[in-house]
C-alpha positions in Angstrom: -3.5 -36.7 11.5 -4.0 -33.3 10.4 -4.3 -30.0 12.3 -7.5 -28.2 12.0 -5.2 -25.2 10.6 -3.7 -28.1 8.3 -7.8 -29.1 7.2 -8.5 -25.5 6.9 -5.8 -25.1 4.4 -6.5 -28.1 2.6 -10.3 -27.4 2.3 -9.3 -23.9 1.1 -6.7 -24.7 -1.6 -8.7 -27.9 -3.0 -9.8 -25.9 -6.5 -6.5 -24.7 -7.2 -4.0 -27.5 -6.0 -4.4 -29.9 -9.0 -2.6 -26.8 -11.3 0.6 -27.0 -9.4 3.1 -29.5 -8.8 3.7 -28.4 -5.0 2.4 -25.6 -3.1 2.5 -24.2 0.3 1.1 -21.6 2.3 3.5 -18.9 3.3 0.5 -16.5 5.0 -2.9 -16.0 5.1 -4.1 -16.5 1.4 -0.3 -16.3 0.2 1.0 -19.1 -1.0 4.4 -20.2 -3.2 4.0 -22.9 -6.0 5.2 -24.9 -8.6 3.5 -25.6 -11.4 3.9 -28.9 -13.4 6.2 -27.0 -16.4 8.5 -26.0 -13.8 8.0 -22.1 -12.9 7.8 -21.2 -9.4 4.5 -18.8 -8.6 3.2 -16.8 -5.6 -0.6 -17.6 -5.6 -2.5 -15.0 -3.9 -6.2 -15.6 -2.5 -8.7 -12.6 -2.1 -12.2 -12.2 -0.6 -13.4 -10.1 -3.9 -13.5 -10.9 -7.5 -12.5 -7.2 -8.3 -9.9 -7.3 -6.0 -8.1 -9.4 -8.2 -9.5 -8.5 -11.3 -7.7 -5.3 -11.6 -4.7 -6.4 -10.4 -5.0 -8.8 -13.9 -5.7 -5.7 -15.4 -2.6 -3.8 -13.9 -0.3 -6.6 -15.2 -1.5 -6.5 -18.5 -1.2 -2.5 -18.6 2.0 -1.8 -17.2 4.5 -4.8 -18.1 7.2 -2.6 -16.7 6.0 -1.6 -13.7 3.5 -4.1 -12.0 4.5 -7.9 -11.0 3.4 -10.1 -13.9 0.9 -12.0 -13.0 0.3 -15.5 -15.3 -2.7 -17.2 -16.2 -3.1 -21.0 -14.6 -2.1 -24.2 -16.9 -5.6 -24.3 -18.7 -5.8 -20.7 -19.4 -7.9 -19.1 -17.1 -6.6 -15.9 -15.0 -8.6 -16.0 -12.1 -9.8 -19.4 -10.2 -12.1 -19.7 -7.0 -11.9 -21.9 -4.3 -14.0 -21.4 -0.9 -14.8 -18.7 -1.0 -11.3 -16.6 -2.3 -10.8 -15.6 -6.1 -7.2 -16.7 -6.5 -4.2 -15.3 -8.8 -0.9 -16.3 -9.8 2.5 -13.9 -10.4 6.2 -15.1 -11.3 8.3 -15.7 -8.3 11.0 -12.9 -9.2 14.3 -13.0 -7.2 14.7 -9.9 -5.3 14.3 -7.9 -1.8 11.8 -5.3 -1.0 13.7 -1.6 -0.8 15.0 -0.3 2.3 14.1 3.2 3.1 16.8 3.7 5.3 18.3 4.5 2.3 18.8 7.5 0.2 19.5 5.5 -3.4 16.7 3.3 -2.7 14.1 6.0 -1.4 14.4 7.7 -4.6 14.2 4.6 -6.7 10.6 4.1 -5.4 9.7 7.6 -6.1 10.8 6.8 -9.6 9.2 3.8 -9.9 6.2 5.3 -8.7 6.2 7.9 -10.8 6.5 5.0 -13.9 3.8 3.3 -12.7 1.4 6.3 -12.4 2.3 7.1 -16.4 2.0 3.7 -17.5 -1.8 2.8 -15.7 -2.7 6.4 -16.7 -6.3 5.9 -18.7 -6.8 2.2 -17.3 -10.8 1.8 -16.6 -12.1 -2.0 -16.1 -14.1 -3.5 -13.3 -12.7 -3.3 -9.5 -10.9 0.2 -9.8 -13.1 2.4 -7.7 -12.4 6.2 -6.7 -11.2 6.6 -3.1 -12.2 9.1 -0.1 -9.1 10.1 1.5 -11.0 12.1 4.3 -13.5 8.7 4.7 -10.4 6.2 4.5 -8.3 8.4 7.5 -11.8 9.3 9.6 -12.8 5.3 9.4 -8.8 4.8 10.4 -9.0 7.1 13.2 -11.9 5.9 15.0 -10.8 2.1 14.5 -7.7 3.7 16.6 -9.9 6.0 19.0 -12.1 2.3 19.7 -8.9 0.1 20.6 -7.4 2.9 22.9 -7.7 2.2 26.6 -6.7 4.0 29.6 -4.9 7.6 29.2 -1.8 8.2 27.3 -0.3 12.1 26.7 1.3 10.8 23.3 -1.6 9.0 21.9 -3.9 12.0 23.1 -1.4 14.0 21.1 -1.6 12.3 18.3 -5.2 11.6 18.3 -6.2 15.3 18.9 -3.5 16.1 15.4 -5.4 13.4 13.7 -9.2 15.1 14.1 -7.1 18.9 13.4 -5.8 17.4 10.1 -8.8 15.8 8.8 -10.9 19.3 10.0 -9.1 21.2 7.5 -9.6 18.8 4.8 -12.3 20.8 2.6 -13.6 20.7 -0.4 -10.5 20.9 -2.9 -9.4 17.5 -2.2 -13.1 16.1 -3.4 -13.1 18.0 -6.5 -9.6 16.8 -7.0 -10.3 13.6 -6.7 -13.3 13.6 -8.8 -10.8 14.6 -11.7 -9.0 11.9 -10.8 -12.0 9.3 -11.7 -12.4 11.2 -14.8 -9.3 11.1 -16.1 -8.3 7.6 -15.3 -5.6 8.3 -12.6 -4.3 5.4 -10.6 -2.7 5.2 -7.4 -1.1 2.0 -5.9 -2.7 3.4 -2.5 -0.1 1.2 -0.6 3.5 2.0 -1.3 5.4 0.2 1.7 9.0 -0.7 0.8 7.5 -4.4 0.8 5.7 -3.2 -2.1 8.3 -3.1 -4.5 11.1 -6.1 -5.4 14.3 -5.3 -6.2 17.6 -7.3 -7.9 19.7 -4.2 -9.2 18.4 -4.7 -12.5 15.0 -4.4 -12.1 12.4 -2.8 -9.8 8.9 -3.6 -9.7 5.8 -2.9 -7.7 3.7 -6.0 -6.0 0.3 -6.2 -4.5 -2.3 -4.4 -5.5 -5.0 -4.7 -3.4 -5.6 -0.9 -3.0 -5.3 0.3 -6.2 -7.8 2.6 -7.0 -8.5 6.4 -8.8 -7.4 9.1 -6.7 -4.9 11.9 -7.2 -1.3 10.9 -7.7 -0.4 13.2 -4.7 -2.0 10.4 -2.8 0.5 8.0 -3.5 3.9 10.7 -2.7 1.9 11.7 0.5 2.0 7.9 1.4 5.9 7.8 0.9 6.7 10.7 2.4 5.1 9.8 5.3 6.8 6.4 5.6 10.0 7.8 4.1 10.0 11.0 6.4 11.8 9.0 9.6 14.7 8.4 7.9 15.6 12.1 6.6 15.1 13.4 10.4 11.4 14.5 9.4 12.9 17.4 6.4 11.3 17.7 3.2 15.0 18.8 1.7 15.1 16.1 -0.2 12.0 16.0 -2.2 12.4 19.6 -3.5 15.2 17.2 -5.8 12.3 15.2 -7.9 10.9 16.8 -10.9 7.6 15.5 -10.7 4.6 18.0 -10.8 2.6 16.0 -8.0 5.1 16.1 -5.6 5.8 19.5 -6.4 2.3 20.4 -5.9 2.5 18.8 -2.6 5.3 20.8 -1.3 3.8 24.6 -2.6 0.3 23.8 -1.7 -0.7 24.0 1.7 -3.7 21.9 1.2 -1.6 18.6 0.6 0.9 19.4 3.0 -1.1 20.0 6.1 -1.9 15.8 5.3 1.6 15.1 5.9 0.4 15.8 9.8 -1.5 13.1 10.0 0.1 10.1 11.8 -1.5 7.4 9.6 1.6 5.6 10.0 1.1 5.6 13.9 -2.3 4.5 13.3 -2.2 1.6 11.0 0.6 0.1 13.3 -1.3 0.3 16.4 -4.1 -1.6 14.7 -2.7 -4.2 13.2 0.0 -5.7 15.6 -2.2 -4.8 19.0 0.5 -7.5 20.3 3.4 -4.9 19.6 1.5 -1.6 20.8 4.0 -0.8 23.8 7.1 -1.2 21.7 5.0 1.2 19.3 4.6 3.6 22.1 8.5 3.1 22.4 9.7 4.0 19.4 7.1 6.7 18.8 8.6 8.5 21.9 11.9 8.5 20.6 11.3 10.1 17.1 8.8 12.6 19.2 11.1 15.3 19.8 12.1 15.3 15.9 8.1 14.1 14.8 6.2 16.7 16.4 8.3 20.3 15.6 7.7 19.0 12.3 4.2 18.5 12.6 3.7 21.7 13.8 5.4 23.2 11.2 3.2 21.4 8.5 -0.1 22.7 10.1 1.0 26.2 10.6 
């Protein structure tokens, strides 16, 4: 007898399972397949048409940076099934990049830095411009919401959180504004898990936050994960020769953001299960995290 989880899967993968040979769910709207010519697939299930339109899009546009994404057997790019609009990308053999290191932390800046030339220009449906003020205050009060009792770190971090986004002003709108104008993509989610590597070839994966915004977005978003693992200095990115990370480093406006704990945020909300161990491990970078936080702001 089947499991309601096992029904629930069934019922959700009826109009696309006849295009594959086998397929199993690996998470939540992931799933790994084979189709009946023999390639193995990663189907991918999202709540929005346009989520997975422009990810289509992205594939087509940059071939060497974006995970190639493949039509089903009879043609069509995008099928729906219960609700979820559902694509398919090669299975390519490879591990995400580990930031831990130096080689790889610069490979995904480079990457990065391919994809944002090669999606340059792209306009189509489901590429919207983002708020980066709206996106961290919505962020921040999830956070504030699922806080209880009293904590001197999160308080800490909560009160450099509202100083940050008080000092965002105008600039960063009328930047991003150019940004719709001109076609500018960002990834908007550049995790290590983001991008597959197999020494001869790096590519970036998962789209779902793609959108036009400045390409300074995307660097803040690596420092910020990256910054941990060069003791919180920015030594190392005054290496690149890339104008948007170089803009980030001499102009105050953009580095002030690198104050903002998203990274603290984001982690708190989704794993609520692992919040003391993020406490944890927040306390021991403290000493190194905040001096440099202070520095940024000042």
């Amino acid at each position: 007898m089947l499991s309601h989880d096992n029904h629930h899967e069934e019922r959700i993968l009826q109009g696309i399972r006849p295009f594959f040979h086998s397929i199993t769910c690996v998470k939540s709207n992931v799933c790994r397949g084979i189709t009946h010519n023999g390639k193995n697939v990663f189907i991918k299930g999202a709540k929005r048409y346009q989520t997975v339109l422009k990810q289509v899009l992205l594939s087509q546009k940059c071939p060497f940076s974006f995970m190639k994404i493949v039509p089903f057997e009879d043609g069509e790019w995008i099928k729906a099934s219960e609700g979820l609009y559902w694509i398919c990308t090669l299975a390519e053999d490879g591990n995400s990049l580990d930031y831990s290191r130096v080689e790889e932390r610069k490979l995904a800046v480079e990457k990065l830095n391919h994809f944002h030339t090669e999606s340059y220009g792209l306009r189509g449906d489901g590429l919207f411009l983002v708020s980066l003020k709206r996106k961290w205050m919505n962020r921040l009060m999830k956070f504030e919401e699922s806080v209880q009792g009293e904590n001197k770190l999160i308080k800490l971090y909560t009160n450099i959180g509202h100083h940050v986004l008080e000092e965002m002003d105008d600039e960063l709108t009328n930047l991003e504004h150019k940004a719709f104008e001109e076609g500018c993509i960002v990834h908007g989610d550049p995790a290590h898990h983001n991008f597959i590597y197999n020494r001869t070839k790096l590519m970036l994966i998962d789209g779902d936050l793609v959108s036009y915004a400045p390409r300074e977005y995307d660097y803040l978003q690596l420092m910020i994960r990256m910054l941990p693992f060069s003791e919180w200095s920015l030594d190392e990115w005054f290496s690149f020769n890339i104008p948007s990370i170089e803009n980030i480093l001499n102009n105050p406006t953009y580095t002030k953001l690198l104050a903002f704990p998203a990274d603290f945020y984001r982690e708190w909300l989704i794993d609520p299960e692992g919040r003391d161990e993020l406490l944890r491990k927040t306390l021991v970078e403290h000493d190194k995290r905040y001096p440099a936080m202070l520095r940024l702001l000042s």
